[in-house]
C-alpha positions as CSV (number, residue, x, y, z in Angstrom):
1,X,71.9,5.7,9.4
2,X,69.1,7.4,11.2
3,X,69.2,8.8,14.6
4,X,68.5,6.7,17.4
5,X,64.7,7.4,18.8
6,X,65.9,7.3,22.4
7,X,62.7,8.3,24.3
8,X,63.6,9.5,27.9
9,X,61.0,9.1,30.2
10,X,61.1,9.1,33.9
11,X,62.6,12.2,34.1
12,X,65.7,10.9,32.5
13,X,67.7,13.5,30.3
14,X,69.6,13.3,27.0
15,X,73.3,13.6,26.9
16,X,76.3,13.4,25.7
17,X,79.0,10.2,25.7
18,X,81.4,12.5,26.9
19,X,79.3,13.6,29.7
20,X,79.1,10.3,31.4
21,X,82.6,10.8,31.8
22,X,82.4,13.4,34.3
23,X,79.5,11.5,36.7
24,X,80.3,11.0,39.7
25,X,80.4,7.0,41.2
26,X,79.0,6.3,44.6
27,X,82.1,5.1,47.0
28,X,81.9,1.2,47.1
29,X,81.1,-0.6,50.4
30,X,82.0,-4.1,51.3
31,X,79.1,-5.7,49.5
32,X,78.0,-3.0,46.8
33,X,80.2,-2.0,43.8
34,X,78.7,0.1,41.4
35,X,81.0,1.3,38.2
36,X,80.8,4.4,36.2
37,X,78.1,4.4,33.5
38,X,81.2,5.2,31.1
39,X,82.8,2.0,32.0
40,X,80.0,-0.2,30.8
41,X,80.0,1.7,27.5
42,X,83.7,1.6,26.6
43,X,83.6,-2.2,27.4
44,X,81.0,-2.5,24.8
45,X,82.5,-0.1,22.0
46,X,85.7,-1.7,22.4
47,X,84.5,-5.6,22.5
48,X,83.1,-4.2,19.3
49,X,86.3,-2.8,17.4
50,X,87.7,-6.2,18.6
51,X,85.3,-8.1,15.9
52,X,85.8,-5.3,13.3
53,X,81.9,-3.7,14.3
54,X,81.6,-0.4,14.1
55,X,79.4,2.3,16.3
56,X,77.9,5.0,13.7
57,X,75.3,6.7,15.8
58,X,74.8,6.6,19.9
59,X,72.2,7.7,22.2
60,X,72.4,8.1,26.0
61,X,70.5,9.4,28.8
62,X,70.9,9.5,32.5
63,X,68.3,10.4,35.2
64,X,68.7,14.0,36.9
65,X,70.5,12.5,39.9
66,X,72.9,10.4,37.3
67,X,71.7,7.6,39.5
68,X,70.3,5.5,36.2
69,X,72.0,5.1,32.8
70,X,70.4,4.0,29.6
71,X,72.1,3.7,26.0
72,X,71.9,2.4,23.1
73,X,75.0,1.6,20.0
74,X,73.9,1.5,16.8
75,X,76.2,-0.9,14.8
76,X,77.3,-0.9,11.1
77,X,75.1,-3.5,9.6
78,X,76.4,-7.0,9.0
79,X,74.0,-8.1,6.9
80,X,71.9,-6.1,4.1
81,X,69.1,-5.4,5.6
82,X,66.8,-2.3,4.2
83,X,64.7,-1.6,6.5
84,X,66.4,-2.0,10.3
85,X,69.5,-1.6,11.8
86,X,71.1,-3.5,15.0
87,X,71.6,-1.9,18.2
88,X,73.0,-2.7,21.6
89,X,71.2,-1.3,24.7
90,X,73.2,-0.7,27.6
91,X,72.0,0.3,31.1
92,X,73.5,0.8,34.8
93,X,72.4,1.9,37.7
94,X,73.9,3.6,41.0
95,X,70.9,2.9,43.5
96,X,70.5,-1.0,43.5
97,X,67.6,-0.7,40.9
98,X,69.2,-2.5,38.6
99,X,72.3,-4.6,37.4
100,X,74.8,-3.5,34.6
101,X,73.2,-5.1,31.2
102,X,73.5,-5.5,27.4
103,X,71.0,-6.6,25.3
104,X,71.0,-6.8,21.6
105,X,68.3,-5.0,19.3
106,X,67.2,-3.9,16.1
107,X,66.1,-0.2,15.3
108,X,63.3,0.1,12.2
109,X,64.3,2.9,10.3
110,X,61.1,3.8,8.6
111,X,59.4,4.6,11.9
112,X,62.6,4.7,14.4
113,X,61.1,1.6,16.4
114,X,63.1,0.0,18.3
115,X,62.9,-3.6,20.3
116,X,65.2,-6.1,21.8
117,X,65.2,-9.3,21.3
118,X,66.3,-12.0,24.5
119,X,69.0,-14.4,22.9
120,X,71.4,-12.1,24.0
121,X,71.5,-10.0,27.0
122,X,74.3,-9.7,30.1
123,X,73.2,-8.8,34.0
124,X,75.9,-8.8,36.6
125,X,74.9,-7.0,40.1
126,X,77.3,-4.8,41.4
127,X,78.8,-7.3,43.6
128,X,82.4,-7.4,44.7
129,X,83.7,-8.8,41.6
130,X,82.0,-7.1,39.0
131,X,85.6,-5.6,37.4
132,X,86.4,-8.7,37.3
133,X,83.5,-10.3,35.7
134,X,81.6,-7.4,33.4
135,X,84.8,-7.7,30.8
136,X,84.5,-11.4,30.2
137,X,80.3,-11.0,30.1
138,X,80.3,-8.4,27.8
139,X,83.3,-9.7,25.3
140,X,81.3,-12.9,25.3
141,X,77.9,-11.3,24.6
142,X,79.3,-9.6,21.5
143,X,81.2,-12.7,20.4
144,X,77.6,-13.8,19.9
145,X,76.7,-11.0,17.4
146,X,77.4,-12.1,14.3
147,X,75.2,-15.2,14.2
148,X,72.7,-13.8,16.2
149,X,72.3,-11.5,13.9
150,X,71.5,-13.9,11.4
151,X,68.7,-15.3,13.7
152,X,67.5,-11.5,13.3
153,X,67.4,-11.6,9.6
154,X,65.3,-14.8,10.1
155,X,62.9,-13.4,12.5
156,X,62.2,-10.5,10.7
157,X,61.5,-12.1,7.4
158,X,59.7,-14.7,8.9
159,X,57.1,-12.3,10.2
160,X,57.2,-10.5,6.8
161,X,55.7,-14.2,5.8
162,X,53.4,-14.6,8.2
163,X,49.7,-13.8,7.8
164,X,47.5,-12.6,10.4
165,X,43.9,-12.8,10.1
166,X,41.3,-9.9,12.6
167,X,41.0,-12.9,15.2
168,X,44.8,-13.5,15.1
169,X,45.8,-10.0,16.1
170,X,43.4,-10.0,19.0
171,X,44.5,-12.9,20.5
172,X,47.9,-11.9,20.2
173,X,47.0,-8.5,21.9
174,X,45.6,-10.7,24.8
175,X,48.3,-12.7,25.1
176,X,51.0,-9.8,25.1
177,X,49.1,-8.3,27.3
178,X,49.4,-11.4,29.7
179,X,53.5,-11.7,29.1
180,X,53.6,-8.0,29.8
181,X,54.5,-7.0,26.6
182,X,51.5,-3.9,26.9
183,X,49.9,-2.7,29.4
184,X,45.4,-3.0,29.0
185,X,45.7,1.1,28.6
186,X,48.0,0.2,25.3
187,X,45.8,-2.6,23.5
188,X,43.6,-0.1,21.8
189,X,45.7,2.0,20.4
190,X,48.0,-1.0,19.4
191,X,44.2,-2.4,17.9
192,X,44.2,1.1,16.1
193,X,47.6,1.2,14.9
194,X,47.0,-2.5,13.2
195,X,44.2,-1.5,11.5
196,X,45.4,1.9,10.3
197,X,49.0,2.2,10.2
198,X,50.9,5.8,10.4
199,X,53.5,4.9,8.2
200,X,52.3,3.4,4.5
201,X,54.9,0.7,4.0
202,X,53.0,-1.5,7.1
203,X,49.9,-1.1,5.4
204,X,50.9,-2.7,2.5
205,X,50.1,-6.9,4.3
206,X,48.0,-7.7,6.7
207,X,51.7,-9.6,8.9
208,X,53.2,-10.2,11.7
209,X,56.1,-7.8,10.7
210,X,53.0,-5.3,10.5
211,X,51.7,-6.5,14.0
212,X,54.9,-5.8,15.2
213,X,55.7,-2.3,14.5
214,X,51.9,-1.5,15.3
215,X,53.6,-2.8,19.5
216,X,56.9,-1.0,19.1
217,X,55.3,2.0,17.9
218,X,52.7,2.4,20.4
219,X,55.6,1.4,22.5
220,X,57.5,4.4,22.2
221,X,55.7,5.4,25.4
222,X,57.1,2.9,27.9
223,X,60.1,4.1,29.8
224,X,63.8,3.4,28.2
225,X,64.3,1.1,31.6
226,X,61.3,-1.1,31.1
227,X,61.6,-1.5,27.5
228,X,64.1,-4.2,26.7
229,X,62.1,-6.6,28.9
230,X,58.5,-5.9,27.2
231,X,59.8,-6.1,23.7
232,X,61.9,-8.9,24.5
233,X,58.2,-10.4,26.0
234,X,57.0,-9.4,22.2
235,X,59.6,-11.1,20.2
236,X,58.9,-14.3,21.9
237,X,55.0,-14.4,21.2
238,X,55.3,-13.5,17.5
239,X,58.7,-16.1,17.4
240,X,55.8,-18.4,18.5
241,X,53.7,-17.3,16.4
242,X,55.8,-17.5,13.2
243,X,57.0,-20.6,13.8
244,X,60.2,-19.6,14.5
245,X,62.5,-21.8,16.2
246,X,66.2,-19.9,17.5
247,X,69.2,-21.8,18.0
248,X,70.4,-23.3,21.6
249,X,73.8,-22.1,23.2
């Protein structure tokens, strides 16, 4: 397993599990309830030893104030998959940014890309009951892994399959664009990174898998907390694109 490529913009800072466990919570108030950033990721590691999954490499980062978490959970592979790995993303927040999330992704190894698809992901506020709630949302976001996970393994070789022509890939770049999957600065390097891919095994088809990694790549810039949203905004256009229909809940 490769090391995850957790890029830690915003001023947020690298660190490690065991320092979350010494950050301090704000006090609660009659409406607000935030929970350590620690709590969130031992509910996920352990809803994942509870299915037999497995954590081999982690990443987390926190902003200098410790006000924002972001991690991810790279998971022993349930399938056979070559080329990417699955991750969860985790994220919290102690000034009312942001709810407590998980969202499932998948990490390319060749290039350390990484993206998050939509079908599952968990946001609970920090409302009164959130101790309550979080367990039961996270144990049944990771009850969901395993066939999601085979959804994955379709996606991914359906845009393997799925040929692009010049006037394809720039009316996908629009339409990104428009679902906020890029920003206007991003489409020409995206453009660029299409036509002349920095790693050789994407220039091998002219695909949607190819299209892809050319986003999540160029990608790599975006801040860890706006990231799950904009790839998850990318997954849906190319699911679109491929033809790819995912299974209701």
């Amino acid at each position: 397993m490769t090391k995850l490529n957790l890029i830690t913009h915003c001023g947020a800072n690298r660190v490690e599990r065991g320092q979350l466990e010494t950050t301090k919570t704000p006090a609660r108030t009659s409406s607000w309830c935030p929970i350590p950033h620690n709590d969130l990721v031992r509910l996920a590691i352990g809803a994942l030893g509870t299915l037999n999954m497995r954590v081999v490499t982690e990443a987390h980062a926190i902003t200098p104030d410790h006000a924002r978490y972001f991690g991810m959970l790279q998971v022993a592979n349930c399938q056979d998959a070559q080329d990417y790995s699955y991750v969860l993303g985790l994220r919290n927040s102690h000034d009312k940014k942001f709810p407590a999330g998980l969202a499932v992704g998948a990490g390319v190894f060749v290039c350390d890309n990484l993206s998050f698809s939509g079908e599952i992901s968990i946001a609970r506020r920090h409302t009164v009951n959130i101790n309550r709630d979080l367990p039961q949302l996270v144990n049944r976001a990771i009850g969901q892994l395993s066939e999601k996970w085979n959804d994955q393994e379709t996606r991914f070789a359906a845009y393997k399959a799925t040929e692009l022509s010049e006037m394809q890939v720039h009316d996908l770049a629009i339409r990104m664009l428009d679902a906020g999957a890029v920003t206007a600065c991003q489409i020409p390097h995206v453009i660029k990174e299409w036509r002349t891919p920095r790693h050789a095994e994407f220039a091998e088809s002219r695909t949607a898998w190819r299209m892809f990694n050319a986003v999540t790549e160029i990608g790599k810039e975006n801040s860890i907390f706006v990231l799950p949203k904009r790839t998850q905004a990318l997954h849906a256009i190319l699911d679109t694109t491929c033809g790819i229909v995912t299974r209701a809940e």
